[in-house]
C-alpha positions in Angstrom: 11.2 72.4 122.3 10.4 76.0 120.6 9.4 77.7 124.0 12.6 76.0 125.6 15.0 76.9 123.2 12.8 80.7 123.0 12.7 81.4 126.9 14.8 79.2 129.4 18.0 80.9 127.1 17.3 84.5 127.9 20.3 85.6 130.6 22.0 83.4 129.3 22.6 83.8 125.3 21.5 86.7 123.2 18.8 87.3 120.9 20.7 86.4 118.3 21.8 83.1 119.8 18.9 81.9 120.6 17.7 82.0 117.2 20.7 80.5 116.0 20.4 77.6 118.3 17.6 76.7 116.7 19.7 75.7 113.7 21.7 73.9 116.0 19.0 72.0 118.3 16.1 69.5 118.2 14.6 66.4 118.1 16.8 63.8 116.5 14.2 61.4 115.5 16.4 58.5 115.3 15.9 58.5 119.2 12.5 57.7 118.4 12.9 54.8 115.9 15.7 53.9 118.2 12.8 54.2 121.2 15.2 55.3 123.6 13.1 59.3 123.7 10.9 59.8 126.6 8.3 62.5 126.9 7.3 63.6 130.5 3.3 64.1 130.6 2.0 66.7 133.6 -1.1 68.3 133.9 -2.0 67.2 131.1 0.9 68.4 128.8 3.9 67.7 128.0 6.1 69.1 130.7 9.3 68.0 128.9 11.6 65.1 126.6 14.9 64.0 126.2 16.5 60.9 125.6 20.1 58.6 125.2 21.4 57.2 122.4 23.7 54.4 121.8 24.8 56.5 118.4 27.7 58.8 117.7 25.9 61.8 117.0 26.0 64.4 120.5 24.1 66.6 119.7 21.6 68.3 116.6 18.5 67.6 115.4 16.8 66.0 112.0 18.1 69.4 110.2 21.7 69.9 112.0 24.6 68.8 109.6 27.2 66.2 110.4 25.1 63.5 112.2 26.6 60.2 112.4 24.3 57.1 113.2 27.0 54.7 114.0 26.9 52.7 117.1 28.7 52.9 119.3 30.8 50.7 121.8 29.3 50.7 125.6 32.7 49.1 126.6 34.6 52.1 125.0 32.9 54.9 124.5 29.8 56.5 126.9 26.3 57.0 125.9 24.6 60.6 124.9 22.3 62.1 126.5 20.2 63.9 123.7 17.6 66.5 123.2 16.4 67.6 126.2 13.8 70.3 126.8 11.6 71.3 129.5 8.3 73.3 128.8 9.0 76.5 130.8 5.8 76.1 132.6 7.6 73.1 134.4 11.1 74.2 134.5 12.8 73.5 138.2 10.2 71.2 139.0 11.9 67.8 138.8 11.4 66.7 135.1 14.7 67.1 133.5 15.9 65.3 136.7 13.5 62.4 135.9 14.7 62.5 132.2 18.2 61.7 133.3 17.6 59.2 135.7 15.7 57.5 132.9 18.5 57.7 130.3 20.8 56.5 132.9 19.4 53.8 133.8 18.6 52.6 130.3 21.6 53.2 129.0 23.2 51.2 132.1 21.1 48.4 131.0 22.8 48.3 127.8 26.1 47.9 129.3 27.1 51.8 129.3 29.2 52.7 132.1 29.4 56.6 131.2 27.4 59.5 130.0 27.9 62.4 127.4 26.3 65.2 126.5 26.7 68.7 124.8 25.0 71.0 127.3 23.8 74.5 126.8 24.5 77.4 129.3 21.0 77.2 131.0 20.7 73.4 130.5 24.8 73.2 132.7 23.3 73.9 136.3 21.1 70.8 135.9 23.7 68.4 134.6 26.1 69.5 137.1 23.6 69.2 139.9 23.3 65.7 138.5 27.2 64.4 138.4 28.0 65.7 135.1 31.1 67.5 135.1 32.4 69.8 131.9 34.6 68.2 129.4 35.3 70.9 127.0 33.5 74.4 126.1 32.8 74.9 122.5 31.3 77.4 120.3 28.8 76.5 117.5 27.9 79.7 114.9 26.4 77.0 112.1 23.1 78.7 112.8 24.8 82.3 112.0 25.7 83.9 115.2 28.0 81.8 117.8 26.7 79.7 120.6 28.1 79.0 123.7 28.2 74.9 124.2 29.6 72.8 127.2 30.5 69.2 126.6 30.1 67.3 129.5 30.5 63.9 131.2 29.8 61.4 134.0 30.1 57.7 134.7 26.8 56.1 135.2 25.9 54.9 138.7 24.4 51.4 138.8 20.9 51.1 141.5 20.6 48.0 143.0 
């Protein structure tokens, strides 16, 4: 997560910001008591994570303020995609692809017919490559400086 939030931001958000999103980003472990995180193994590392939740909260980690656990209603309201990071080492190689098919799919089983997540400017070419399309664009400064965020969506195609 540190080397993703470090270098996949550079071009894309000053130095300044990408310290700042550090305030602002992480692991959430209640995706992990939840058991709806998935870690991506290549080579022998971890390539990357990220995960869905069936919870309010869109985005932050443990330390971010304003989380809110409550669940939500997959006949109402769309799933989140949540904390995703790819090592750099593996970045453009398929494995935030897999992560998303993966949370899709899961979070189809549960009855969730759309996806949400709060995307960051390097993260939006992925998501969009994938169906997501921008909600709403956002600035976060609760980490000091101010951080460009895109809010996105997309229903959830069902596989046969």
């Amino acid at each position: 997560m540190d080397a993703a939030i470090g270098e996949l931001q550079h071009g894309f958000l000053s130095p300044e910001q990408i310290e700042s999103s550090r305030a602002i980003m992480g692991l959430d472990r209640q995706l992990v008591a939840d058991r709806t995180y998935f870690v991506v193994e290549a080579q022998g590392r971890i390539a990357g994570c990220g995960g869905w939740s069936r919870r309010a909260t869109l985005y932050g980690g443990d330390h971010t303020p304003g989380r809110d656990a409550a669940l939500l209603d997959p006949a109402r309201e769309p799933a989140r995609v949540r904390a995703m990071y790819t090592h750099p080492d593996f970045a453009r190689r398929g494995v935030g692809r897999l992560i998303l098919r993966l949370c899709e799919q899961a979070a189809a089983a549960e009855g969730f017919s759309r996806l949400e997540l709060m995307g960051t400017l390097s993260g939006a070419p992925l998501y969009e490559s994938y169906g997501f399309q921008a909600i709403e664009r956002i600035v976060d400064a609760r980490g000091g400086a101010p951080v460009p965020l895109l809010r996105m969506g997309k229903q959830i195609i069902r596989h046969a």
